[in-house]
N, C-alpha and C positions, 0 to 999 in steps of 0.2 A: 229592157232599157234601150232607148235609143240617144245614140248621142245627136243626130241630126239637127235639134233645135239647137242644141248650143253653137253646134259649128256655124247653121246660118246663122244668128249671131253674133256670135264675134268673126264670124267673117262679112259683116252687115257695119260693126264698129271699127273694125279695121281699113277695109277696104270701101267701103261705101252700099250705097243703096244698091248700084245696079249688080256690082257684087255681090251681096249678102242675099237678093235675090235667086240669080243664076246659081248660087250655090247651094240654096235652098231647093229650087226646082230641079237641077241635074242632079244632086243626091237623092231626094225620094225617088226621083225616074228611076237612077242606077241602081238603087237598093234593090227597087220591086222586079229588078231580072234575076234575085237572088229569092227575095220572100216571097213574089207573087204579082201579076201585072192583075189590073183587072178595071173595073169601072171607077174604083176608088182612087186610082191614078193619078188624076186631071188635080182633084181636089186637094190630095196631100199635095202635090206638087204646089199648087197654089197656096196652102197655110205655111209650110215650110220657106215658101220664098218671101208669105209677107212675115214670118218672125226675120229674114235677113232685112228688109226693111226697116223692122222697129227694131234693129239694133240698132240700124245706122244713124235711124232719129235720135237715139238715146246714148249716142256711144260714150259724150263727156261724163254718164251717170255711172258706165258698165268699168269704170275702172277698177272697183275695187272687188276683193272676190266675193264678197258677201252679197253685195248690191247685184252683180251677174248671176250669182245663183237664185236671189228672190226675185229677178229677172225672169230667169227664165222657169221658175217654177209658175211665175205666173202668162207665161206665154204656152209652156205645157198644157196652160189646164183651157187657156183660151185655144190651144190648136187642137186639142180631144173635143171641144164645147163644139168648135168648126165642123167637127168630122163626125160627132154626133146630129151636127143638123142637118148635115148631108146624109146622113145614114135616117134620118125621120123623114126626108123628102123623097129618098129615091125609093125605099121600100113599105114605105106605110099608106096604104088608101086612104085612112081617116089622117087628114091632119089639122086635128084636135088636141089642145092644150093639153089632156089627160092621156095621148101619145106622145104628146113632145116632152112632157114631165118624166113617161115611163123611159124614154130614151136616153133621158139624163139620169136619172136615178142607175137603169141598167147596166149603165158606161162607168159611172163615178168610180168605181174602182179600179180600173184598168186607167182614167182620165186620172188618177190620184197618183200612182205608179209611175205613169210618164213623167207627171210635175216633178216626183221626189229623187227620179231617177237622174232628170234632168239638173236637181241642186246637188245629188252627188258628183255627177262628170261635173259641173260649173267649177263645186270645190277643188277637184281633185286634178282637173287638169284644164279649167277655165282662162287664169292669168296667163301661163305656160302659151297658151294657143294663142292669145292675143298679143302676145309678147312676140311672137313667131310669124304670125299674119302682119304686126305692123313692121317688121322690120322688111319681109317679103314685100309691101308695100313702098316704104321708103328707096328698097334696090329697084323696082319696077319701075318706078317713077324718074325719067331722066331728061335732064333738061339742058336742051342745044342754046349755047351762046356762041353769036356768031363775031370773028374780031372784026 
């Protein structure tokens, strides 16, 4: 399970786009000095910050818990689909529809895992987090009147 997606997310609906990015992309970086650095880096880094992105596009929808978890079940499976095309490009010589087919078939259950994993953390501690980010938000945010 990884929580990553959801966090960029609701920190994408919280705080904004260029947030939900940045915290997309510094989480997979800082993960991977714990699981493993390697060429797959660049690109998680990259799907990760664009699910912070498509919170922030989406943030009036992610209010509710259910809507953030089928949210992000379907950001799970488009950020595995990402990582699977990256994974067809960088290691396959033929790339042939009947490799890009076996790459997804291959992945689909690990890519299923991530979705479901992801609508558990959304439920289980989705509102919680975005309740938290937007208040961290609103302290952050301060504004000078001058008399």
């Amino acid at each position: 399970m990884q929580p990553v997606t959801v966090i960029a997310v609701v920190a994408g609906a919280s705080l904004g786009a260029r947030s939900g990015f940045a915290v997309g992309t510094v989480a997979a970086f800082v993960s991977n000095f714990f699981l493993g650095q390697g060429v797959w880096t660049p690109w998680q880094m990259l799907g990760w910050g664009a699910c912070g992105v498509a919170g922030a596009l989406a943030a009036p929808l992610l209010r509710r818990r259910l809507a953030l978890a089928a949210f992000c079940f379907v950001l799970g499976m488009g950020f595995s689909a990402f990582m699977d095309v990256w994974n067809w490009l960088a290691f396959y010589d033929e790339h042939t529809w009947q490799t890009f087919a076996a790459t997804h078939a291959r992945g689909l259950p690990f890519d299923l895992a991530h979705a479901i994993g992801n609508v558990v953390i959304a439920l289980a501690a989705g509102p919680e987090l975005r309740r938290l980010l937007d208040r961290y938000g609103r302290r952050l945010h301060t504004e000078v009147v001058w008399a």
